[in-house]
N, CA, C and O of each residue as an XYZ file, in Angstrom:
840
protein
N     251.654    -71.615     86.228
C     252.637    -70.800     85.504
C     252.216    -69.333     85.583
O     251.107    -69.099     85.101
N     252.872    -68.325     86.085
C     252.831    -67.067     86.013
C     252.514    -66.193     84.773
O     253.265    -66.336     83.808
N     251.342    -65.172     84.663
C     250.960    -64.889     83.179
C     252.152    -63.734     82.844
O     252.510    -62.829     83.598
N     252.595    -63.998     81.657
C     253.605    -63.128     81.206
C     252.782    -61.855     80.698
O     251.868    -61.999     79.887
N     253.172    -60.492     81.251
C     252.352    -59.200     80.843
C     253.099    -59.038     79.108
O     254.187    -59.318     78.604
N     251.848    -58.449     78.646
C     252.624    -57.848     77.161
C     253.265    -56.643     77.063
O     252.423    -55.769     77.262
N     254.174    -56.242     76.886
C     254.386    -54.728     76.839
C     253.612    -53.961     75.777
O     253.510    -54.254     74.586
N     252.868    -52.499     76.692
C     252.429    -51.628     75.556
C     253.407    -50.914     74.473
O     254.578    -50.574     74.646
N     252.678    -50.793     73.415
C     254.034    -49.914     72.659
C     253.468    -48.252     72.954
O     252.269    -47.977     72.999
N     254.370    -47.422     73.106
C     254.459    -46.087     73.286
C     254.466    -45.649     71.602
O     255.288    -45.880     70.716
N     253.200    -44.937     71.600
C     252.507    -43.770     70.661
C     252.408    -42.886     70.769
O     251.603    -42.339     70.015
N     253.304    -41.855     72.011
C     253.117    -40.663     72.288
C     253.414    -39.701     70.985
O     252.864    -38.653     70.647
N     254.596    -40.520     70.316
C     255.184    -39.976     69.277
C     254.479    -39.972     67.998
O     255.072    -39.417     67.073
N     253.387    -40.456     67.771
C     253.083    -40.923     66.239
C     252.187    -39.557     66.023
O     252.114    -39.327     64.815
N     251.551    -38.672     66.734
C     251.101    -37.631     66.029
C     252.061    -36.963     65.700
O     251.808    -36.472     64.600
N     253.268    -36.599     66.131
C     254.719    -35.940     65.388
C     255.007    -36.523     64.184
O     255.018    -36.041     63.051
N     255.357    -38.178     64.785
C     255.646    -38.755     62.771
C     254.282    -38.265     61.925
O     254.362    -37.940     60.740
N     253.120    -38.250     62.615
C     252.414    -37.830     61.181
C     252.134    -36.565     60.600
O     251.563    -36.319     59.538
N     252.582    -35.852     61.386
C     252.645    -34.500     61.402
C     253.937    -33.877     60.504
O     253.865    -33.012     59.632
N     255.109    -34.569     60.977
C     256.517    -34.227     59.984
C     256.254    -35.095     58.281
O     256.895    -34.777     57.280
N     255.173    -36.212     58.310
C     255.018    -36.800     57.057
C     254.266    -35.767     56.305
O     254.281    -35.628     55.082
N     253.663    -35.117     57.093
C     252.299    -34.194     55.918
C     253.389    -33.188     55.539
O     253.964    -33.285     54.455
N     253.664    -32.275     56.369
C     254.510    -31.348     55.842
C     255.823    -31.954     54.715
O     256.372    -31.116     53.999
N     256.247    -33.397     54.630
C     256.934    -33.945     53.502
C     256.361    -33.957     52.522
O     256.930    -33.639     51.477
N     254.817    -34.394     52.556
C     254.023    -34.715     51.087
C     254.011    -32.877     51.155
O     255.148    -32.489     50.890
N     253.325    -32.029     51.353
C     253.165    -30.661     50.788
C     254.128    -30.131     50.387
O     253.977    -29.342     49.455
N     255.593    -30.379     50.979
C     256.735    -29.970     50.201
C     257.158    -30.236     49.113
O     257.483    -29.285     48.401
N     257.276    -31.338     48.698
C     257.814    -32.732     47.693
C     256.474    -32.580     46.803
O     256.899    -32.335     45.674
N     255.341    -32.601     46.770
C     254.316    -32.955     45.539
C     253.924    -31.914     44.807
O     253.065    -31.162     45.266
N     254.551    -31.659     43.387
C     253.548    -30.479     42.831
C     252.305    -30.677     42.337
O     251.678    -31.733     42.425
N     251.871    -29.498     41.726
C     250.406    -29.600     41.925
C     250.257    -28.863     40.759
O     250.382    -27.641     40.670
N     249.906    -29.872     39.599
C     249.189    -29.167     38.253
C     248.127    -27.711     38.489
O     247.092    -27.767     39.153
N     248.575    -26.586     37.878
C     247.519    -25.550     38.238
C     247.390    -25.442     36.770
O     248.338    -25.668     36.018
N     245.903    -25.006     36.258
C     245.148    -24.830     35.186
C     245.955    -23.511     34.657
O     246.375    -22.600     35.370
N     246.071    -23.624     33.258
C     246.419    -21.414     32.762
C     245.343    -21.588     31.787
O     244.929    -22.599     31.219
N     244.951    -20.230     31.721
C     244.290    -20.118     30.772
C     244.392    -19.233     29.535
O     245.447    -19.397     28.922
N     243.472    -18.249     28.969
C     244.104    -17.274     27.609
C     244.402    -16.475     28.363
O     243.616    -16.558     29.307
N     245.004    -15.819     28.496
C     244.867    -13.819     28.640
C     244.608    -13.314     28.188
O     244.707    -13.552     26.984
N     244.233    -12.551     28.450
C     243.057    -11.819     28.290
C     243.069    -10.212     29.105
O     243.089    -10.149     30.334
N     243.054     -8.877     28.167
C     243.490     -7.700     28.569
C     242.303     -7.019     28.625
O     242.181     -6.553     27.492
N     241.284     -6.663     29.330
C     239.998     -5.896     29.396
C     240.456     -4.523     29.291
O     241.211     -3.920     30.053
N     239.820     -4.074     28.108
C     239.427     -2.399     27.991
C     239.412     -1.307     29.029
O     238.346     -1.266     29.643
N     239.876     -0.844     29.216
C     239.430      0.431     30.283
C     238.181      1.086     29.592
O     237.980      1.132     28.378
N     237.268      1.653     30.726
C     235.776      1.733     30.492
C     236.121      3.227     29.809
O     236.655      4.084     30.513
N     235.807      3.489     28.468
C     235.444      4.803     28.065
C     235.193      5.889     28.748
O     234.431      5.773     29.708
N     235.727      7.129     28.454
C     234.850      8.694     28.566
C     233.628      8.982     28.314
O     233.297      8.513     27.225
N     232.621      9.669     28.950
C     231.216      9.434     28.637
C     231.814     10.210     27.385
O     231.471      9.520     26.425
N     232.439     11.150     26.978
C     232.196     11.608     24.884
C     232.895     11.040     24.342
O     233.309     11.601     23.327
N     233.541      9.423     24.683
C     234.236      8.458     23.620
C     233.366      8.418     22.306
O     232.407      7.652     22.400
N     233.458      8.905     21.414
C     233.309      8.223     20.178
C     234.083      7.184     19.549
O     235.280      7.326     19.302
N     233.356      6.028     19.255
C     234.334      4.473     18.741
C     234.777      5.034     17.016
O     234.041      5.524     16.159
N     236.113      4.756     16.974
C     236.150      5.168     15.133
C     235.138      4.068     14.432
O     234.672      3.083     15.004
N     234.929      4.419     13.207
C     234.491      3.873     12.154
C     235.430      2.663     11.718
O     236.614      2.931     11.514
N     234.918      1.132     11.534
C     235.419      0.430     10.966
C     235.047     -0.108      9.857
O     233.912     -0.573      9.746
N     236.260     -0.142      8.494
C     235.515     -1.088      7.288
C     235.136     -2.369      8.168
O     235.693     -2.879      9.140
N     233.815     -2.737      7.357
C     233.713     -4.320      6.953
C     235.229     -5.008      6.800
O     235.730     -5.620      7.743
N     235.996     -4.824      5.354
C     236.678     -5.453      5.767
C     237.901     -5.928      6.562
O     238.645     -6.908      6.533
N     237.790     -4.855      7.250
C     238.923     -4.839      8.356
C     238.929     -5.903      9.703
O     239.791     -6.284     10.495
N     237.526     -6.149      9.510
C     236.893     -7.254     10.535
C     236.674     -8.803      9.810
O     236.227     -8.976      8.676
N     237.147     -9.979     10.853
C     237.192    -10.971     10.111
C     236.292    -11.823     11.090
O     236.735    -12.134     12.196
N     234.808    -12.266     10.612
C     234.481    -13.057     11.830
C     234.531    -14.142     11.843
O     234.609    -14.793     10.801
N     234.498    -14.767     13.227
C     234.981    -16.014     13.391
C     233.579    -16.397     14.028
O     233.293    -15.699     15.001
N     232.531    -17.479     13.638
C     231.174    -17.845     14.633
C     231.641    -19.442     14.610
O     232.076    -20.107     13.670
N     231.400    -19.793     15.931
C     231.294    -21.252     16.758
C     229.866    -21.390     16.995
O     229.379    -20.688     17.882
N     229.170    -22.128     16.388
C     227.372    -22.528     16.449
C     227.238    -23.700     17.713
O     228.125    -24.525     17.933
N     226.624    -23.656     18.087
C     226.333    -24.875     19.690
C     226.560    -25.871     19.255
O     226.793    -26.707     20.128
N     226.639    -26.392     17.829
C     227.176    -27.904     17.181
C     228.806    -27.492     16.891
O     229.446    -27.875     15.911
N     229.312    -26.633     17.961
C     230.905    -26.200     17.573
C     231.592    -26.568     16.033
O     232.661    -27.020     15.626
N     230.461    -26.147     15.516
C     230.983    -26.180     14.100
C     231.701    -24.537     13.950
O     231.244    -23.754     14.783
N     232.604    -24.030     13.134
C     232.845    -22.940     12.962
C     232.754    -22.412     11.341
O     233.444    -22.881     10.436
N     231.810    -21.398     11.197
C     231.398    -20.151     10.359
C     233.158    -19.015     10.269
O     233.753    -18.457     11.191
N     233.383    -19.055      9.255
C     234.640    -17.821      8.992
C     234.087    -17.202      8.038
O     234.013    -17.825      6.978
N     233.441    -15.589      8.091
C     233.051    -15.089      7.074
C     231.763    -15.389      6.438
O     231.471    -15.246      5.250
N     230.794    -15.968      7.717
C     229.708    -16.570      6.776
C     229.738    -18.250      5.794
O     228.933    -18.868      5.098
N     231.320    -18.467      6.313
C     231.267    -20.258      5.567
C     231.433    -21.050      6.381
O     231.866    -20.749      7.494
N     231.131    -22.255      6.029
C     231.435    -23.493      6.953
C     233.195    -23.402      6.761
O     233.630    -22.856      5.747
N     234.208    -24.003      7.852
C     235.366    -23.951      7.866
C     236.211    -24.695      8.940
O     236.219    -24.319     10.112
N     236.956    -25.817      8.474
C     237.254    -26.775      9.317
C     238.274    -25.587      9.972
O     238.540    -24.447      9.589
N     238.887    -26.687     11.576
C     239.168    -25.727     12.105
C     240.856    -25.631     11.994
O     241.608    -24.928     12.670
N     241.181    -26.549     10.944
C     242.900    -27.348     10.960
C     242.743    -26.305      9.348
O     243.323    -26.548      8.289
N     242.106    -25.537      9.534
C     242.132    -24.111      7.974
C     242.121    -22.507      8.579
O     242.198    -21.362      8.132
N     241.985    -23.135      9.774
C     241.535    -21.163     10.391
C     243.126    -20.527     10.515
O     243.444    -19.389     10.171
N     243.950    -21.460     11.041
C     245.510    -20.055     10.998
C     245.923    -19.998      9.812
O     246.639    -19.030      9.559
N     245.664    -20.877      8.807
C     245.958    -19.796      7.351
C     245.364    -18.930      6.928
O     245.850    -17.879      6.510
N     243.940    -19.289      6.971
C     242.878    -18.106      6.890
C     242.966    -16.949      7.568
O     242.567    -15.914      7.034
N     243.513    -16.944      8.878
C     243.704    -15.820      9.988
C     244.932    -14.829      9.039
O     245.014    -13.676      8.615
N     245.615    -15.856      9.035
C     247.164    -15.115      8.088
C     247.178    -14.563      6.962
O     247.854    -13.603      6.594
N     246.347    -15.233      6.341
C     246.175    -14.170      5.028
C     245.297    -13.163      5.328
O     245.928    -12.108      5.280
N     243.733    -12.899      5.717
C     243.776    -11.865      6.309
C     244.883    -11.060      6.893
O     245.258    -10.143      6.162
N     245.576    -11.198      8.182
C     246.327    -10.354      8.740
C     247.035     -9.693      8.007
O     246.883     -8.475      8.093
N     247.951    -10.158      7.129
C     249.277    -10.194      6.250
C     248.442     -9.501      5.392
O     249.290     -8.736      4.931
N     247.067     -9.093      4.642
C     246.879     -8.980      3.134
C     247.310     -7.579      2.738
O     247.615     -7.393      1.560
N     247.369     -6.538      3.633
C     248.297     -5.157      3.162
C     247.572     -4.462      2.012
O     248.232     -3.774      1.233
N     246.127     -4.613      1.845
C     245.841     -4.128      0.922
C     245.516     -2.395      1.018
O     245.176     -1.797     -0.003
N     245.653     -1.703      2.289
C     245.727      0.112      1.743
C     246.280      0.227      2.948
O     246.838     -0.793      3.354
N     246.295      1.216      3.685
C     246.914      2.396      4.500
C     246.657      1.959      5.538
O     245.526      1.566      5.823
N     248.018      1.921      6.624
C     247.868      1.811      8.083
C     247.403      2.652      8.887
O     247.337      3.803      8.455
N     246.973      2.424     10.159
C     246.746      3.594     10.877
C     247.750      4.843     11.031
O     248.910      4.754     10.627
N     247.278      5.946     11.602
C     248.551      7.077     11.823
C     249.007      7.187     12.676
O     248.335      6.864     13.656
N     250.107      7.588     12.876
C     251.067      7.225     14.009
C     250.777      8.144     15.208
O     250.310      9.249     14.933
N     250.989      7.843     16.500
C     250.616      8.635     17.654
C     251.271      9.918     17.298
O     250.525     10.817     17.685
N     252.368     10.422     16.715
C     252.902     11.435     16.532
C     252.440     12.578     15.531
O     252.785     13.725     15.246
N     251.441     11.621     15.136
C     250.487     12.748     13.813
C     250.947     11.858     12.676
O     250.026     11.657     11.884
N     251.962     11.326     12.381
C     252.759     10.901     11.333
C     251.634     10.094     10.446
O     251.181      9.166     11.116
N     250.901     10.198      8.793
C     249.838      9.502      8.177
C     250.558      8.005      8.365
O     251.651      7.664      8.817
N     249.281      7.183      7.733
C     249.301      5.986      7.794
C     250.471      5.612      6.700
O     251.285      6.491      6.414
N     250.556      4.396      6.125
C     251.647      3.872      5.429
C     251.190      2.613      5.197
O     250.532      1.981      6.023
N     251.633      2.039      3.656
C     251.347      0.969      3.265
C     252.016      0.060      3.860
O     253.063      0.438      4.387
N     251.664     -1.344      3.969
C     252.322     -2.186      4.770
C     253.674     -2.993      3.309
O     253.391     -3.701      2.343
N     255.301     -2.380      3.846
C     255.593     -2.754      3.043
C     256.471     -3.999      3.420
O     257.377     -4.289      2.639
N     256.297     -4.718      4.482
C     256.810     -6.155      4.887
C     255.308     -7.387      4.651
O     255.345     -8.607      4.486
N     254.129     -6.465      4.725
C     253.469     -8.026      4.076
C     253.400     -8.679      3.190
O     253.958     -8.288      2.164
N     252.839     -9.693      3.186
C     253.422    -10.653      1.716
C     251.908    -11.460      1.306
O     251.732    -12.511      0.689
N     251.047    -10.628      1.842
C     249.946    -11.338      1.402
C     249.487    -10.747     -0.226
O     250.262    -10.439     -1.131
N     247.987    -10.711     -0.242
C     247.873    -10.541     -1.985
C     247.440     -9.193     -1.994
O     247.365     -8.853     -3.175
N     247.149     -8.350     -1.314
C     247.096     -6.643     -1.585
C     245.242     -6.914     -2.149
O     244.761     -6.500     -3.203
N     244.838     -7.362     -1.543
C     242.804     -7.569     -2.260
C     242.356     -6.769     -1.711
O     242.596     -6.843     -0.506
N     241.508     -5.599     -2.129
C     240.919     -4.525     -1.831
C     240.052     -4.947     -1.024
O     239.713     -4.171     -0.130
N     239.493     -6.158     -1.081
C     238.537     -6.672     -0.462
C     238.668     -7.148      0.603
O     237.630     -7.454      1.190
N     240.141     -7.431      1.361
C     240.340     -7.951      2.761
C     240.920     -6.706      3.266
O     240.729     -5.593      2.776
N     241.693     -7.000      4.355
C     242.365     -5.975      5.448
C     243.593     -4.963      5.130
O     244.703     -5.341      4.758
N     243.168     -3.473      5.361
C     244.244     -2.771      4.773
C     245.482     -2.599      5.648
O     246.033     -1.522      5.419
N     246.069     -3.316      6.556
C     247.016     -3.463      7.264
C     246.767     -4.132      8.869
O     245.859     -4.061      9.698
N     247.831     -4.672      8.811
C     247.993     -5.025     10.325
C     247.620     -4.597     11.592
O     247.256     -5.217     12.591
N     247.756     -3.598     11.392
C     247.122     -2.595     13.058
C     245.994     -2.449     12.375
O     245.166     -2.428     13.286
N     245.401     -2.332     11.372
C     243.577     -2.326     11.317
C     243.154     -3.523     11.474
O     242.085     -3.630     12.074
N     243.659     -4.455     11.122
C     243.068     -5.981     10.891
C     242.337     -6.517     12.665
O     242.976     -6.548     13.717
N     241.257     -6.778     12.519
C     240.521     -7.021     13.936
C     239.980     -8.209     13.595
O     239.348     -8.299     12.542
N     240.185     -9.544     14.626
C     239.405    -10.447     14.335
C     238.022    -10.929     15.573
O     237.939    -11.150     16.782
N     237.518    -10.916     14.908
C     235.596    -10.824     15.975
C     235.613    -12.380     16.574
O     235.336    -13.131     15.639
N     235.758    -12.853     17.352
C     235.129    -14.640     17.534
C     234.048    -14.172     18.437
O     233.973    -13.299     19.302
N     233.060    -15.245     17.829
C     231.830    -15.069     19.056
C     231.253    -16.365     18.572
O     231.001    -16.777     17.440
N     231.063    -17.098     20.254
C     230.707    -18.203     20.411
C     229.289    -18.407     20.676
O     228.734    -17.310     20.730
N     228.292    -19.601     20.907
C     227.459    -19.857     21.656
C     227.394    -20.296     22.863
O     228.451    -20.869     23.127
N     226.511    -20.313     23.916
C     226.107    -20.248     24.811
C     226.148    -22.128     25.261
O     226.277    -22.780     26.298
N     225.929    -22.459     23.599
C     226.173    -23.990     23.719
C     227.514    -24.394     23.380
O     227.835    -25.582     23.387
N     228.535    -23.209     23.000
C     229.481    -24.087     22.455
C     230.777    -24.609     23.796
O     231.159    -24.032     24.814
N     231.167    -26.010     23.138
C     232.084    -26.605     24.382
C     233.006    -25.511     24.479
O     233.114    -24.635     23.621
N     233.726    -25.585     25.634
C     234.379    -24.871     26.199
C     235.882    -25.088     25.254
O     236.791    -24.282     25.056
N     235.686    -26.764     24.700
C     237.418    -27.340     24.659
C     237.600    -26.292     22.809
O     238.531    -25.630     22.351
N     236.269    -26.620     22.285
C     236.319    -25.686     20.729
C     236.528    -24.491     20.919
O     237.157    -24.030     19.966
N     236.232    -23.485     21.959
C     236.458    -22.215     21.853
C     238.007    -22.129     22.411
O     238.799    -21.214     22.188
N     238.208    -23.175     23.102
C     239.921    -23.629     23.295
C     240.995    -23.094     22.000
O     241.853    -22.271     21.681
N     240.125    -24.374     21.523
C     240.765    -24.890     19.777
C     241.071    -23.637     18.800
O     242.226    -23.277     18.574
N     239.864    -22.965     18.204
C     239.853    -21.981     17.807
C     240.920    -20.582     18.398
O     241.725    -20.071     17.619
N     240.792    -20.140     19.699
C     241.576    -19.345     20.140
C     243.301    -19.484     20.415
O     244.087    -18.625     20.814
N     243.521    -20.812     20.062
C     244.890    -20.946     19.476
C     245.172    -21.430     18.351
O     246.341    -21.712     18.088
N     243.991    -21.658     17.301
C     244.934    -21.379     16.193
C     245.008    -19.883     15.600
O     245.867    -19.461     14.826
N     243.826    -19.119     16.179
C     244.275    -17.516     16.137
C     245.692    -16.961     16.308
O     246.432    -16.418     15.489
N     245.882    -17.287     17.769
C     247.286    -16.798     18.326
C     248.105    -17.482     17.317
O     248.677    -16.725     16.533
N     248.236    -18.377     17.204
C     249.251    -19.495     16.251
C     249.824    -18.434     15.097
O     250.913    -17.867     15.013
N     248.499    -18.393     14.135
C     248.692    -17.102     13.405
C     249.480    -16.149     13.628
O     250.505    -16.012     12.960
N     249.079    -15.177     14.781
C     249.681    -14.138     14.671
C     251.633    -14.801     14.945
O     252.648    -14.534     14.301
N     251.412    -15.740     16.217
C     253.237    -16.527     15.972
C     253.975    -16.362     14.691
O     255.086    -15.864     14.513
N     252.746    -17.122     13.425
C     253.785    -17.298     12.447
C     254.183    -15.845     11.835
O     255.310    -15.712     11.358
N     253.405    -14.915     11.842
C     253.520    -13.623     11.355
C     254.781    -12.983     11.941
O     255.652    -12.373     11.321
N     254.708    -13.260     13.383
C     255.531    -12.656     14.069
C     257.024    -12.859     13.845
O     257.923    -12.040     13.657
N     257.028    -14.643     13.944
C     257.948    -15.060     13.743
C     259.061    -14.956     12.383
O     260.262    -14.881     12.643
N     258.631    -14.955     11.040
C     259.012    -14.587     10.178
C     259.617    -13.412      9.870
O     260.649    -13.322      9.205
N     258.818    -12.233     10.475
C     259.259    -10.798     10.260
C     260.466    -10.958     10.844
O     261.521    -10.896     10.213
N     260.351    -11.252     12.549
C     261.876    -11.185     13.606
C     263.000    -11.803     12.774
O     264.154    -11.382     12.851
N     262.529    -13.110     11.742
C     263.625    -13.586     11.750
C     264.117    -12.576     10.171
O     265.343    -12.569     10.056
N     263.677    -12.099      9.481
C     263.705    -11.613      8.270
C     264.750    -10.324      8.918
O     265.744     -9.948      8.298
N     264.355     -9.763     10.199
C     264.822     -8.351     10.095
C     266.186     -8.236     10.865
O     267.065     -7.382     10.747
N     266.094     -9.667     11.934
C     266.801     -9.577     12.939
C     267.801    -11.229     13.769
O     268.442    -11.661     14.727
N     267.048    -11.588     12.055
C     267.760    -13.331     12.007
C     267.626    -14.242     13.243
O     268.546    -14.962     13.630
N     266.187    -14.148     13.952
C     265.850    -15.048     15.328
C     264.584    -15.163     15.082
O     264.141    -14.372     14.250
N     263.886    -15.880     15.534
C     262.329    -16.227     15.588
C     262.155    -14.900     16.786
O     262.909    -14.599     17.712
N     260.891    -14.292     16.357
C     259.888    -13.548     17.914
C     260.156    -14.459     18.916
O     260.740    -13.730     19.718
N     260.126    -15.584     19.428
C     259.971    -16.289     20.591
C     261.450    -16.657     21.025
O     261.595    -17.050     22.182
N     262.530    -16.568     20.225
C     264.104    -16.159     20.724
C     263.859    -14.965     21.506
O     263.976    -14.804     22.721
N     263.496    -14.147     20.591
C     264.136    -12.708     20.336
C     263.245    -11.959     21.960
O     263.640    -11.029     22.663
N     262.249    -12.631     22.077
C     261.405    -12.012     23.301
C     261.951    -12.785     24.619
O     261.878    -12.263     25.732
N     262.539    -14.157     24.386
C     263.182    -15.070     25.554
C     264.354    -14.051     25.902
O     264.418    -13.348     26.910
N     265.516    -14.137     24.570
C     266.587    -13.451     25.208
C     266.278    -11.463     25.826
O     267.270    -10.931     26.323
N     265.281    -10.803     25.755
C     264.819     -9.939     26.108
C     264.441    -10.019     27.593
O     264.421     -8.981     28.253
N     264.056    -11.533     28.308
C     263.459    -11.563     29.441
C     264.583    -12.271     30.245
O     264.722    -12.283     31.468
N     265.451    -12.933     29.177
C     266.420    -13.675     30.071
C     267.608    -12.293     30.296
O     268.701    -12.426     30.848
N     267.290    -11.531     29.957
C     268.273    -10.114     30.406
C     268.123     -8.892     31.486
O     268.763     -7.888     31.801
N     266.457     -9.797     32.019
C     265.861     -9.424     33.127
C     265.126     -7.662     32.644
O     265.099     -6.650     33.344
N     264.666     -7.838     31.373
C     264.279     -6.087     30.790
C     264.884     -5.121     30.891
O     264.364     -4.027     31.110
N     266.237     -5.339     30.738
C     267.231     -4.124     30.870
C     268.045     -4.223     29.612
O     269.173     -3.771     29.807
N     267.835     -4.721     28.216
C     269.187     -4.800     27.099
C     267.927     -3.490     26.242
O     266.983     -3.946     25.596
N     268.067     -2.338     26.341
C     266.687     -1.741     25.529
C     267.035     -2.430     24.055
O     266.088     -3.084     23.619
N     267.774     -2.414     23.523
C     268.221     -2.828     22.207
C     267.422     -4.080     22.097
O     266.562     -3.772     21.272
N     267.223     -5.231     22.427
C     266.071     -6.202     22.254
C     264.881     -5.483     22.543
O     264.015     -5.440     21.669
N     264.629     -4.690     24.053
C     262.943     -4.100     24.132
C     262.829     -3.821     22.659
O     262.259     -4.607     21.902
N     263.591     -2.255     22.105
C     263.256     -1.942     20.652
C     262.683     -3.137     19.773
O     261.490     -3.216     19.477
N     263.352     -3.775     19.503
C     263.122     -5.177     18.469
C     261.875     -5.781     18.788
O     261.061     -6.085     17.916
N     261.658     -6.001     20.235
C     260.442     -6.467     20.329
C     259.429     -6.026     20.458
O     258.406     -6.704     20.554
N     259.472     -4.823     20.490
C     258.154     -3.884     20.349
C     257.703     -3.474     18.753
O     256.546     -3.227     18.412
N     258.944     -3.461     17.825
C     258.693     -3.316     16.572
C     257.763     -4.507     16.276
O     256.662     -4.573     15.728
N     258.502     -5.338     16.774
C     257.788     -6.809     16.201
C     256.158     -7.210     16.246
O     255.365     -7.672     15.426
N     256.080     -6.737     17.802
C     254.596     -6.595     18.424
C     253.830     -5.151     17.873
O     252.617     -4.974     17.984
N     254.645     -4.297     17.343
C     253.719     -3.457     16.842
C     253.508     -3.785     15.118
O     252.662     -3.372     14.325
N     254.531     -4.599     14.969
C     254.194     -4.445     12.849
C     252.830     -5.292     12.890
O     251.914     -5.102     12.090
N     252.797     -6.400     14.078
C     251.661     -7.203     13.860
C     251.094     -7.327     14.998
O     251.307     -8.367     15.621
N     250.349     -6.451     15.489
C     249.536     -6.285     17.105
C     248.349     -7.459     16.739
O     247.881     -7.959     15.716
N     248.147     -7.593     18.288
C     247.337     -9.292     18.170
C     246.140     -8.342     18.591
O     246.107     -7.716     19.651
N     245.057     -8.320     17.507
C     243.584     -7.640     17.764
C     242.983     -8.833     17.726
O     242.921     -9.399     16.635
N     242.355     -9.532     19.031
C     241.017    -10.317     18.942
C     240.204    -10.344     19.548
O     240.432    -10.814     20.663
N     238.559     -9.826     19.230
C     237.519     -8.982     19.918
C     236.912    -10.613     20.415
O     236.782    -11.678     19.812
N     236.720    -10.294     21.400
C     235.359    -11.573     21.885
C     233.765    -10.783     21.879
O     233.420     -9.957     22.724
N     232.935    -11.244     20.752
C     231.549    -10.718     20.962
C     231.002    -11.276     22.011
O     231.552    -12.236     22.551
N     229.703    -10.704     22.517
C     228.684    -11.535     23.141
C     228.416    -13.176     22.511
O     228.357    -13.660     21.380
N     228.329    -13.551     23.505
C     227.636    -15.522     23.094
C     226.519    -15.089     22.771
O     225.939    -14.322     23.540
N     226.103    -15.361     21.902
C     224.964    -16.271     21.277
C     224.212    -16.736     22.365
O     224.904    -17.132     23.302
N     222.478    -16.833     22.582
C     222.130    -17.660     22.919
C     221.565    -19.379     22.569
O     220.987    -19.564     21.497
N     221.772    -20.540     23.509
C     221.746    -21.318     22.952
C     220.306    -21.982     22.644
O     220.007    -22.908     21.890
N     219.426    -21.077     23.601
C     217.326    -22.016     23.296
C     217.119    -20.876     22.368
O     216.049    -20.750     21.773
């Protein structure tokens, strides 16, 4: 009996199919990318910068110890307590704001609603909050902590916008961007907003952890 040949199969083509498959998966698959805080670095001083003078209590510190426990003010302080704590600081309105770029003096803060204590922060644009971590502390706690800061300043924010201008800050700054930065009438609004309660939060040096 005559041996029957097998036919080869033709593969000239299969580096093309695998070639048009890769470029399918890179098109078609997204790809989780990490965000992180933002974060606005200082421009480096004039060698005759003099730093102003700050009260004590204008500064609120925040310490994370390598057992990511967190210190507010020198106390132990869970961390599901820090954006009220942040808020009453911010909000407490107890003396005179800064002066206005125009020369114009400072001014009492007369939209806060905190308790006016001589002993906390005399307005919003003074109010500075310090966090400084250790060298040991996890990365996910200094996470934690740095949004319930921001959180804070949200609710601050949010209340005023809606008090003055009947929308939450996070409307009021959406429909500002969904207008592509051209309605100035929202810019205005949202710059008031961001200026009655500017987000001051200093990062100290870490701690070392040996």
């Amino acid at each position: 009996m005559a041996r029957r040949d097998i036919p080869e199969i033709n593969a000239g083509s299969m580096a093309d199919i695998a070639f048009l498959l890769l470029i399918f998966f890179l098109v078609t698959t997204t790809m989780n990318v990490d965000s992180g805080i933002s974060k606005k670095l200082s421009e480096k001083p004039p060698p005759d910068y003099k730093p102003p003078i700050i009260k004590e209590k204008n500064i609120f510190e925040v310490n994370i110890n390598r057992n990511n426990e967190l210190l507010v003010e020198g106390d132990l302080m869970d961390i599901k307590d820090l954006r009220q704590a942040a808020i009453d600081f911010i909000d407490n309105g107890g003396g005179i704001g800064k002066p206005g770029e125009d020369g114009t003096p400072g001014q009492p803060c007369d939209y806060c609603e905190g308790d006016r204590s001589e002993s906390s922060s005399d307005h919003p644009n003074k109010a500075i909050i310090s966090v400084q971590s250790d060298r040991g502390t996890e990365y996910g706690t200094y996470i934690e902590v740095q949004n319930e800061l921001l959180r804070a300043y949200t609710v601050l924010r949010n209340r005023l916008a809606q008090k003055r201008y009947g929308m939450s800050y996070q409307e009021l700054e959406k429909a500002y961007k969904d207008s592509q930065r051209q309605d100035e009438d929202l810019k205005k609004k949202v710059e008031d907003i961001k200026t009655s309660y500017p987000q001051i939060i200093s990062d100290a040096e870490p701690t070392s952890a040996n």
